[in-house]
N, C-alpha and C positions, 0 to 999 in steps of 0.2 A: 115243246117237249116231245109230242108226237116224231115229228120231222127227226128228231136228235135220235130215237130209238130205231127209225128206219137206216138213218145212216149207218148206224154200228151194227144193225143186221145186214147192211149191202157187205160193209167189209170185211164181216168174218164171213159170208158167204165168197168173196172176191180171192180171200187168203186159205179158202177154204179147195176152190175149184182151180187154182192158180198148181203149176209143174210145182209141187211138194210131196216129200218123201215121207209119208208115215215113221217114227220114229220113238218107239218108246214115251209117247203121249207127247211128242216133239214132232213139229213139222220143218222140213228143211226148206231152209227161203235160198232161192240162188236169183244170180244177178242183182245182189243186193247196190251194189255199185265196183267201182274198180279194183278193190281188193288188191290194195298192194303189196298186203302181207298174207295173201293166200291159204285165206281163213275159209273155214265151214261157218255158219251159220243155221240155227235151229232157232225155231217158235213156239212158246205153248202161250194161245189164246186161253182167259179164264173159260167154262163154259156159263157160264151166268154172269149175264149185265149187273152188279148190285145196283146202280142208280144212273142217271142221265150224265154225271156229270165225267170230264175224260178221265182215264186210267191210270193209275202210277205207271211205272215201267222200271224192272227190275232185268239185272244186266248179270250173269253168273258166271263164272269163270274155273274152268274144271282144274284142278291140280296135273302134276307128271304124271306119265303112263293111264290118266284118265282120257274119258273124252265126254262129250253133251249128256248122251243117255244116262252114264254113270252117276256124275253131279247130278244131276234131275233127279236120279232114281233114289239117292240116299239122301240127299240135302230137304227134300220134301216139300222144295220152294213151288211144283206144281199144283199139289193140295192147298197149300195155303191159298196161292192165286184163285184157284175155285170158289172157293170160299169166301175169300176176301173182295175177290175182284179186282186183279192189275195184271197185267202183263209181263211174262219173261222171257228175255231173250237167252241162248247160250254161245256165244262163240266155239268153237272147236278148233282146234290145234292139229295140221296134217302132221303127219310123222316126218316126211317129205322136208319139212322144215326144221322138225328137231325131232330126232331118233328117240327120245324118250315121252313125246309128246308134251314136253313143255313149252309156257307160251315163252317167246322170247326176252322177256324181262330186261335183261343184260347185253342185249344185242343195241348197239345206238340207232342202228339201220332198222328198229324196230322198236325201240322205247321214246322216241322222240313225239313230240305232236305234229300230226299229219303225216308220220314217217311209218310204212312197213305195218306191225301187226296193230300197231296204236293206231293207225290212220284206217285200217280195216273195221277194227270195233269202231269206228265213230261213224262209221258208215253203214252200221247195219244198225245202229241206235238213228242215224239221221231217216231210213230207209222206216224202220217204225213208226217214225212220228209222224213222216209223211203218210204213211197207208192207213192210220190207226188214230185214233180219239183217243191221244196222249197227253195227260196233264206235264208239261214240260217243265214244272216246278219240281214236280216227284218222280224224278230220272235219278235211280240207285245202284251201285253198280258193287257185286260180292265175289270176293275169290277164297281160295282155298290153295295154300301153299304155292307155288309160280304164278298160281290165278290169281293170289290175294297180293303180291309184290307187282304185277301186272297190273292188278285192281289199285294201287298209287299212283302209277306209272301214270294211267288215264288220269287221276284226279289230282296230281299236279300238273300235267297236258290240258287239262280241258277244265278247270276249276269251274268255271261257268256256265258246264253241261250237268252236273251235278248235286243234288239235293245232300247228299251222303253217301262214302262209300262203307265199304267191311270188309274185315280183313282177319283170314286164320293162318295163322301159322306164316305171317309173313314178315316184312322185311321194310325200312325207310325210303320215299325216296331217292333214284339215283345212286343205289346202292352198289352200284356196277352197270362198268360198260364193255363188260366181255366175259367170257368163259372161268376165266381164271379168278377174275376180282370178283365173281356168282360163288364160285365155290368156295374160296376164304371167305366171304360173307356169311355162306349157307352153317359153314362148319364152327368158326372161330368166333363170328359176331361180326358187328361195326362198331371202330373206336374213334369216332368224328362226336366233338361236339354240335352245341345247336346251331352255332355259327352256320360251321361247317355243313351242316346237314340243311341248311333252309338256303343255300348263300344260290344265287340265281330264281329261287319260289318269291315271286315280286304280285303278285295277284291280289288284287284290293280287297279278297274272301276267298277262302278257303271250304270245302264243303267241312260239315262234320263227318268223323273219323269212329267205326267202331273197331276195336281190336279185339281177338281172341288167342288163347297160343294155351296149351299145353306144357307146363313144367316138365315134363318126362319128356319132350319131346328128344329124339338124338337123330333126326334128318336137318330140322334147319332152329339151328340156335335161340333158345327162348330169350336170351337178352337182347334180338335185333327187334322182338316188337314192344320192347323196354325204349328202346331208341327211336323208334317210331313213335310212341307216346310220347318220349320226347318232341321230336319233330313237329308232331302236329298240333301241340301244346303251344310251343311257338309263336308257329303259323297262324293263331287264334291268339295268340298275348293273353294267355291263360298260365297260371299256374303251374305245376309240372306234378304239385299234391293236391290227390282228389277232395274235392270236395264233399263226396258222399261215398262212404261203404258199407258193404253191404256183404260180408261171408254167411255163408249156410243161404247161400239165395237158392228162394223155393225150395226150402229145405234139401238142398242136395249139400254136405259139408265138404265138398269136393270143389266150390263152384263160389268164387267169389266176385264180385261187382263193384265197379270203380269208376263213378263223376268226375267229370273233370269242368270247370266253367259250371256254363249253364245247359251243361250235358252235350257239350262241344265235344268231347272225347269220349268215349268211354271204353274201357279196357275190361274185359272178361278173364279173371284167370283159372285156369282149370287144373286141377291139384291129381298126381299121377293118373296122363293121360300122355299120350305118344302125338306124334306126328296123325292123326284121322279128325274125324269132323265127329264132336258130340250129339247123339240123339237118342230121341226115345219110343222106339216102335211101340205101335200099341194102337187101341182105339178111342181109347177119354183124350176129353176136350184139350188137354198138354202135350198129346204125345204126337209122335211124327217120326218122318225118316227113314231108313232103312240100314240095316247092317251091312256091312260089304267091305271091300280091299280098305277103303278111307273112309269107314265111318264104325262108329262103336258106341253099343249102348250103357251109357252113359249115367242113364236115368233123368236127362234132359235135354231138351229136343229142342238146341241151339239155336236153327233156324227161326224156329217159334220167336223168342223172346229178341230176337235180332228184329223179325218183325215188327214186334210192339216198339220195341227203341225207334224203325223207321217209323212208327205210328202209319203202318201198313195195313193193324191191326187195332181197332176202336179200344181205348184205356176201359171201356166198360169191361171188358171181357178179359 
């Protein structure tokens, strides 16, 4: 026990004293490997060991015109980690790559596995595991609109690197393999069946799948994470009608909650709310997050209960 507590004080002293850039309670890791999709790369260590045993590792993915510090700042996945105890990484999207700073979702030369911006996150989740006392059972990985279509992308690529991923405001799948089939997707939807939508997803498991999206959304179409429930409903030989609901959840009647399986799926729907991430600034034990360009309050502090579904966060609490 002794010996296990020493070694997680060598490494965050190692990750500590190591060429990293202070960064909005984010530390920048370079030379994480050979980066073919010519990614940034950020770290927030918890500051408190909760116990001996290794860490989850949670993987976040900033939406367009964001970048690391943003998503950290508003999504409030750093506080949790304090708290809870696990690890987050952020990928960052140069501009250099795409003028709007979206990840490349749509690009094949970048949504493949081992290919471009896909083969970069997997190298700075491999680049963690290796420095870090990572339970490699609970490797999570979350995005927010190109982060959260991004955030598929890996978890049909690497099914067997992941616990579960989360997804706002995003999209199925192989939803496009270029510029043009991204934007009729983003605007008009997807009209592929399941067939169609799983046909090459051959993977003996599938991780579980959380979805969130906003009805009012009018940047990226709320019936593609209709299709994406779809999709991964499928992919698990589940049902496609939930098993459990749950409207007025935590009393917000804005906010309804949707089982799928045996919590294989679960879909969040948020009743007029745009294109931003729901939260709830504050200081009681529910609140979180921050207001900003993509994020609004809500009255519930999305993050949070995304947590408990990864069981990130103890059912006691």
């Amino acid at each position: 026990m002794q010996s296990v507590w020493i070694t997680r004080i060598l490494l965050l002293l190692i990750f500590q004293v190591q060429p990293l850039i202070s960064y909005c309670q984010l530390n920048e890791v370079k030379n994480f490997g050979k980066n073919p999709g010519n990614l940034k790369m950020y770290m927030h260590m918890p500051k408190i060991f909760i116990d001996s045993t290794a860490l989850p590792l949670v993987v976040a993915l900033h939406g367009c015109y964001q970048d690391a510090s943003e998503i950290a700042n508003e999504s409030g996945w750093n506080s949790l980690a304090d708290k809870y105890g696990f690890v987050v990484i952020y990928p960052e999207q140069k501009r250099v790559n795409n003028g709007y700073k979206c990840f490349n979702w749509f690009r094949s030369a970048d949504n493949k596995r081992d290919k471009g911006e896909s083969a970069s996150i997997k190298e700075m989740i491999d680049y963690t595991i290796n420095g870090s006392l990572i339970d490699t059972s609970r490797i999570y990985i979350y995005g927010l609109s190109a982060g959260a279509v991004m955030t598929v992308q890996m978890l049909g690529n690497y099914p067997e690197l992941f616990n579960a991923g989360v997804t706002l405001a995003g999209a199925p799948y192989n939803s496009a393999n270029n510029s043009m089939e991204a934007m009729k997707a983003m605007i008009n939807g997807i009209d592929k069946d399941s067939t169609e939508l799983t046909a090459g997803m051959n993977a003996e498991k599938y991780p579980k799948l959380i979805i969130g999206h906003g009805t009012a959304d009018n940047v990226v179409e709320y019936d593609n994470s209709l299709v994406l429930l779809a999709q991964w409903c499928a992919l698990h030989k589940i049902k496609s009608s939930p098993k459990t609901e749950e409207c007025n959840f935590m009393m917000n009647e804005n906010v309804c909650r949707f089982a799928y399986g045996n919590q294989d799926v679960i879909f969040y729907r948020y009743l007029n709310i745009g294109h931003v991430l729901p939260v709830d600034p504050g200081e009681g034990e529910f609140n979180g997050g921050h207001i900003g360009r993509f994020a609004k309050d809500f009255d519930f502090f999305s993050t949070y209960y995304i947590a408990k579904d990864l069981q990130l966060i103890p059912d006691s609490e």
